[in-house]
C-alpha positions as CSV (number, residue, x, y, z in Angstrom):
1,X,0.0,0.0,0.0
2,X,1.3,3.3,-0.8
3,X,2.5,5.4,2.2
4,X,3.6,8.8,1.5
5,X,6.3,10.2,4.5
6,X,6.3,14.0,4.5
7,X,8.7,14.7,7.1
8,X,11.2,12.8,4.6
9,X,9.9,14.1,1.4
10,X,9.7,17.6,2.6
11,X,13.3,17.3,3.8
12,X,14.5,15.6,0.5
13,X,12.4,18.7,-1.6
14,X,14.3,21.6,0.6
15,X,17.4,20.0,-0.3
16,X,16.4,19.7,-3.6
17,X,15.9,23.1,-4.1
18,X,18.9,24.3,-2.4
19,X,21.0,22.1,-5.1
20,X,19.2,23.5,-7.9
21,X,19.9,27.2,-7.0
22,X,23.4,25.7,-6.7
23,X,23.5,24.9,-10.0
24,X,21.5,27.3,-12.0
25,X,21.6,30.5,-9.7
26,X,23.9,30.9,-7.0
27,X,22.6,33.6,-4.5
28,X,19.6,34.5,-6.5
29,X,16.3,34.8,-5.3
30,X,13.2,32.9,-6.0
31,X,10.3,34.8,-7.7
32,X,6.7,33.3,-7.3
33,X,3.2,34.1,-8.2
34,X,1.3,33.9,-4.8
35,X,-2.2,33.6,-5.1
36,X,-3.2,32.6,-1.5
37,X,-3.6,29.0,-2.7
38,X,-2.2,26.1,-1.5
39,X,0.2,25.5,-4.0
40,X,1.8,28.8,-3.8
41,X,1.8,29.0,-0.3
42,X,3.7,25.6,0.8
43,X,6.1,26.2,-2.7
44,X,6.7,29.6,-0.5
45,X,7.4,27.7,2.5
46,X,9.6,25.2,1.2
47,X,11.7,27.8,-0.4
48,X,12.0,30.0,2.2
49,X,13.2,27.1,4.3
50,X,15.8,25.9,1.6
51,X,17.1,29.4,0.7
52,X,16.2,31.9,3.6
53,X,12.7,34.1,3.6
54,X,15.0,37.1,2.3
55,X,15.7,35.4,-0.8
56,X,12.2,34.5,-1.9
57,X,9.5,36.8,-3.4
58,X,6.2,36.7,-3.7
59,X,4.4,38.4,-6.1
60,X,0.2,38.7,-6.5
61,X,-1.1,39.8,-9.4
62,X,-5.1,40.1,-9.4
63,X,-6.9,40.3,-12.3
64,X,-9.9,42.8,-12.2
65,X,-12.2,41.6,-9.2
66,X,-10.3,39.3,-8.0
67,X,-9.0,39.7,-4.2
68,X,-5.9,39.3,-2.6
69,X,-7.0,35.7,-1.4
70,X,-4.8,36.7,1.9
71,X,-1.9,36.1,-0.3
72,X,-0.2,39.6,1.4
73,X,-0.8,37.8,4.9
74,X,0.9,34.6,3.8
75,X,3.7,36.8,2.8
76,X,4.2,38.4,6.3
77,X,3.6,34.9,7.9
78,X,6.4,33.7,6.1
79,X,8.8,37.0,6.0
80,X,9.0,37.1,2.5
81,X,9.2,40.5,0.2
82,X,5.9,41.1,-1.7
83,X,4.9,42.9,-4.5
84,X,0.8,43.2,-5.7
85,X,1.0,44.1,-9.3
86,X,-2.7,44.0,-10.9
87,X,-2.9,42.6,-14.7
88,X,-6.1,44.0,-14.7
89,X,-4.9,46.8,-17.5
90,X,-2.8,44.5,-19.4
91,X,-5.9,41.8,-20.1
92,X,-7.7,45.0,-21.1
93,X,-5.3,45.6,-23.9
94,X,-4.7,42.3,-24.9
95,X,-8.7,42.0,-25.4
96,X,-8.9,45.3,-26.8
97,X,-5.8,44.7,-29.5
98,X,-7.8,41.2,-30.5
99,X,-10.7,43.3,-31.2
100,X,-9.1,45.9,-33.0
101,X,-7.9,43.3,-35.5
102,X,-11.2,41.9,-36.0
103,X,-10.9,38.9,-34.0
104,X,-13.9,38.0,-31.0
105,X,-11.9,36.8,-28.3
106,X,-13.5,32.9,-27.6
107,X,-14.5,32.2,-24.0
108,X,-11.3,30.2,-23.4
109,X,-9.0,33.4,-24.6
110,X,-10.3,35.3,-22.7
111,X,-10.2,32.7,-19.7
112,X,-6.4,31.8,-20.0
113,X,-5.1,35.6,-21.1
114,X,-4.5,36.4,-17.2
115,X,-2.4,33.6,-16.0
116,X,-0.4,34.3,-19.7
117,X,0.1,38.1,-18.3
118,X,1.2,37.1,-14.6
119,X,3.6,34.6,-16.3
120,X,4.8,38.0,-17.9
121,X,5.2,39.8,-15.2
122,X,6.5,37.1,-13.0
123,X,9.6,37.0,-15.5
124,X,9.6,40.8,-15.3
125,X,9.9,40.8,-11.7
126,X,12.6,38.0,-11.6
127,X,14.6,40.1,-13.8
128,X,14.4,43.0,-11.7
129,X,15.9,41.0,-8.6
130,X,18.3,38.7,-10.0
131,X,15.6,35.9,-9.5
132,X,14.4,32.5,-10.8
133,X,10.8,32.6,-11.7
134,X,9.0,29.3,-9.7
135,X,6.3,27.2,-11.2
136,X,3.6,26.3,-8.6
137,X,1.8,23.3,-10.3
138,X,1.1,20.2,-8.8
139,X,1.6,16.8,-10.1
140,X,-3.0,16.2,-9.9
141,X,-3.6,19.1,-12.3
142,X,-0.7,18.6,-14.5
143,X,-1.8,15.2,-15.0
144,X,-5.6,16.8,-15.4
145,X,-4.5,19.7,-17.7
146,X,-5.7,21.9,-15.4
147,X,-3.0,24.6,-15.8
148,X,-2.8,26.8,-18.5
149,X,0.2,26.2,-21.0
150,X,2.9,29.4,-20.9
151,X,1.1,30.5,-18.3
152,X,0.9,29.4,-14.7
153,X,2.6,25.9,-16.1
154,X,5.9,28.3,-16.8
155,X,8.8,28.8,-14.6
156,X,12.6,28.1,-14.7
157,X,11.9,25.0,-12.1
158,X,9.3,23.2,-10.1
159,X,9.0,22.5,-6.5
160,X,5.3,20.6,-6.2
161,X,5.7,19.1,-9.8
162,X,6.0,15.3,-9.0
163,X,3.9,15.8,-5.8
164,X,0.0,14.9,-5.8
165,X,-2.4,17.4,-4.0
166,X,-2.6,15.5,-1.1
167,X,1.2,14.8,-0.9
168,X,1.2,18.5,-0.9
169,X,-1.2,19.4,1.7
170,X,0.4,16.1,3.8
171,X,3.9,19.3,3.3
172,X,2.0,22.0,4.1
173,X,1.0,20.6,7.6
174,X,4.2,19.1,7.8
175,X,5.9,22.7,8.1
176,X,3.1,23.6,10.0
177,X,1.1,26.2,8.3
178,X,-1.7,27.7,9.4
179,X,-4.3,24.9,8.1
180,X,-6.9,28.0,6.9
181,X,-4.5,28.2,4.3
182,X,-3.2,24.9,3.4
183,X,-6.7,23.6,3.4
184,X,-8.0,26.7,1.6
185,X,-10.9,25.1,-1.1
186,X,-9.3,26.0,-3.8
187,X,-11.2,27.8,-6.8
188,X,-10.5,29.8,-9.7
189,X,-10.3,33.0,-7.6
190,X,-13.0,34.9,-10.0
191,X,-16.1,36.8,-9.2
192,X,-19.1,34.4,-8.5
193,X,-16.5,31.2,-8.6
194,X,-17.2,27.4,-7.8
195,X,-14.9,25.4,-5.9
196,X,-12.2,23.5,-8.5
197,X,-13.5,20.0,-7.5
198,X,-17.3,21.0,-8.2
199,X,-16.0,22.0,-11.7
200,X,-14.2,19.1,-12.3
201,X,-16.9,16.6,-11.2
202,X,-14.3,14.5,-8.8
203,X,-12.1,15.1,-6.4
204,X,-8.2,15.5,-5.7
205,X,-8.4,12.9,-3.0
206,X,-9.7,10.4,-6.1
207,X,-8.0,11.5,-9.0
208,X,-4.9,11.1,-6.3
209,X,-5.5,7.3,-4.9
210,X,-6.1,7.0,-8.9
211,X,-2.6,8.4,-10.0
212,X,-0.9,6.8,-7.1
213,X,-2.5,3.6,-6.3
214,X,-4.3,2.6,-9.2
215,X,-8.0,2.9,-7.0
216,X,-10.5,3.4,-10.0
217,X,-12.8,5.9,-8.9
218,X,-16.7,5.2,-10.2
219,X,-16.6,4.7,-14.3
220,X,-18.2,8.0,-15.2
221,X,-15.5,9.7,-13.1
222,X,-12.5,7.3,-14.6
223,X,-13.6,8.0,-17.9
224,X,-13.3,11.9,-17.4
225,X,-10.0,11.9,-15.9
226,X,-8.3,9.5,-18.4
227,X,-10.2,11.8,-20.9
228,X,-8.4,15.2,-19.6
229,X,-5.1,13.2,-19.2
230,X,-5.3,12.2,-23.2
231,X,-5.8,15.6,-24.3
232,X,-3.7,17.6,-22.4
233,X,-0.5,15.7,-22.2
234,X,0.7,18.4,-25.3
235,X,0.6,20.5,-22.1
236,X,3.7,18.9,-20.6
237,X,5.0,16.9,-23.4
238,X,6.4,19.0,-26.1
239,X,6.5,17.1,-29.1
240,X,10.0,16.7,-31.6
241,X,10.4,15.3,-34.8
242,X,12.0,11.9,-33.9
243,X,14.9,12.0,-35.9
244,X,17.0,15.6,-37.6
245,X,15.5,16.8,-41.2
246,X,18.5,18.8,-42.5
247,X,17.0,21.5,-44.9
């Protein structure tokens, strides 16, 4: 039966990351998007543990009506630098320039333009401070599609990448957050917005003993999640021709 140990795996990830900034950045920061999710908010906390809180930034960046989601409070929790940069203006323009060339932006454009513009910014910011920009996705959505390509699934490296929501919440109270955030129900973050599991018609705890253990949730459910696993691996498989064509 699989057995997931969090004090060793959370141990094994901080080292982890200290040998990467070894490697590819010596005495740079860390630059994240923090949202006041879970995701952001234990990838926070393990860096700031591997590399010290005063080389880690957190950066929000609300779209128009979205919140803070507390993600300024996580911040001073953890003694991490912040910065709230709103993309609001720059998903205005984007929409606006579509238009202006004649094109209606479709329902999904629209719907995956801000986390394109945070990714933006994120980079922007990183530059700024000598920083590697962090990607925050976790192994259930990536395996889901549930991220949104060149957006938030970006980032010079990634902490929660091989770890299952619940591995990352098992972290999260390892470190011991404060649980309001780690067990935050997370949701889009929009105006009027449903919980991510009501959306997706399952939940993490299923789509995890599925991924990990092989525990077929009920057939209707089984048949969605092996659908959204089929066509979204272009998501995190990029695709080569197999052999060199010389021109």
């Amino acid at each position: 039966m699989y057995k997931f140990d969090a004090a060793v795996n959370t141990e094994k990830c901080i080292e982890w990351i200290r040998n990467w900034f070894e490697e590819n950045g010596k005495g740079c920061t860390a630059v994240l998007g923090l949202s006041g999710g879970k995701d952001s908010t234990v990838t926070a906390a393990l860096l700031a543990e591997a590399l010290g809180a005063e080389r880690v930034i957190g950066v929000a960046m609300p779209d128009e009506g979205q919140s803070l989601n507390e993600a300024d409070e996580i911040a001073k929790w953890l003694g991490i630098k912040f910065f709230n940069i709103s993309v609001a203006e720059a998903c205005r323009a984007t929409r606006a320039s579509l238009e202006a060339a004649g094109i209606e932006p479709s329902a999904q454009c629209v719907q995956n333009i801000p986390p394109r513009e945070r990714m933006k910014v994120l980079f922007a910011v990183a530059q700024c401070f000598n920083g590697r920009p962090v990607n925050t996705c976790n192994l259930s959505e990536d395996y889901i599609g549930y991220a949104t390509i060149f957006g938030d699934a970006a980032g010079s490296f990634s902490v929660l990448g091989k770890m299952t929501v619940t591995e990352v919440l098992a972290i999260g109270d390892y470190l011991g957050l404060p649980s309001k955030w780690v067990h935050k129900t997370p949701d889009d973050g929009l105006p009027n917005s449903s919980p991510d599991e009501a959306k997706l018609g399952f939940t993490y705890a299923e789509l995890d003993r599925y991924i990990r253990e092989g525990v077929e949730p009920a057939p209707e459910k089984k048949e969605k999640i092996d659908r959204l696993n089929r066509i979204n691996r272009f998501k995190t498989e990029i695709l080569r021709l197999p052999v060199y064509i010389p021109i």
